[in-house]
N, C-alpha and C positions, 0 to 999 in steps of 0.2 A: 507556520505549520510544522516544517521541522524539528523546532523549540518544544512543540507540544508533544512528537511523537519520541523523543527522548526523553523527553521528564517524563514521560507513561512508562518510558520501558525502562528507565530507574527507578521507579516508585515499585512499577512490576517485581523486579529483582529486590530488592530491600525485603521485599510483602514477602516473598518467598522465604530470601534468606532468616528473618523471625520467624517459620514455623519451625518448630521442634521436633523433627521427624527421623525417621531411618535416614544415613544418607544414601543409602539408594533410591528413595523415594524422593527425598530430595534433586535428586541426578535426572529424576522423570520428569519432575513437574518442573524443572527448572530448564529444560528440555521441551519440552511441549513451550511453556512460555515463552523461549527463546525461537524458537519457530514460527508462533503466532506473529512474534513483535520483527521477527526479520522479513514474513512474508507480508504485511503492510506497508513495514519501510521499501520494501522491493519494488511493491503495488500503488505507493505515492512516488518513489522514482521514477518508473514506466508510465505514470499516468501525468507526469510533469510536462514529459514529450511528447504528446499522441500522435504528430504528423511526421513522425522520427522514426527510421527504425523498419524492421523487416516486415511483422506486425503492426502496420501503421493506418491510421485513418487516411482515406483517400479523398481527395476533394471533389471527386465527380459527382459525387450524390447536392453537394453544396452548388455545383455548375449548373446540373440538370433545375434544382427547384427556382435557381436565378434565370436560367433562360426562361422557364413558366409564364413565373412572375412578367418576366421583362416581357415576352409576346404577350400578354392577355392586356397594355397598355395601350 
C-alpha cells in the first residue's frame, strides 16, 4: 500500500512539474497537490492503528454484540 501511495505522489509531482505555467501558479497547484498526497498519507497512517491512539476504536461495541450473540445459544 505504501509503494502505491508514493509512486502516486511521484508521478503527482513529475505531472505538475511538465506543465508550463507562471511559477506562481506552479507554487499553488503544486501546493494544493502536496496537501492532498500528505493528508492520505496522514489518513493511511492513522487508519493503520485504529485501536491506538487518543482517537481510538473501542472494543465495547465488539463485546456488547459478543455477549448477544453468545446469550441467544
Amino acid at each position: 500500500m505504501w509503494y502505491t501511495v508514493v509512486t502516486g505522489a511521484v508521478i503527482c509531482m513529475v505531472f505538475i512539474w511538465l506543465f508550463n505555467t507562471s511559477f506562481i501558479a506552479q507554487l499553488i497547484l503544486g501546493g494544493l497537490a502536496s496537501f492532498a498526497i500528505a493528508t492520505m498519507i496522514c489518513l493511511s497512517a492513522l487508519m493503520d492503528n485504529p485501536f491506538r491512539g487518543e482517537l481510538s476504536v473501542s472494543p465495547e461495541a465488539f463485546q456488547i454484540v459478543y455477549d448477544q450473540l453468545m446469550d441467544n445459544k
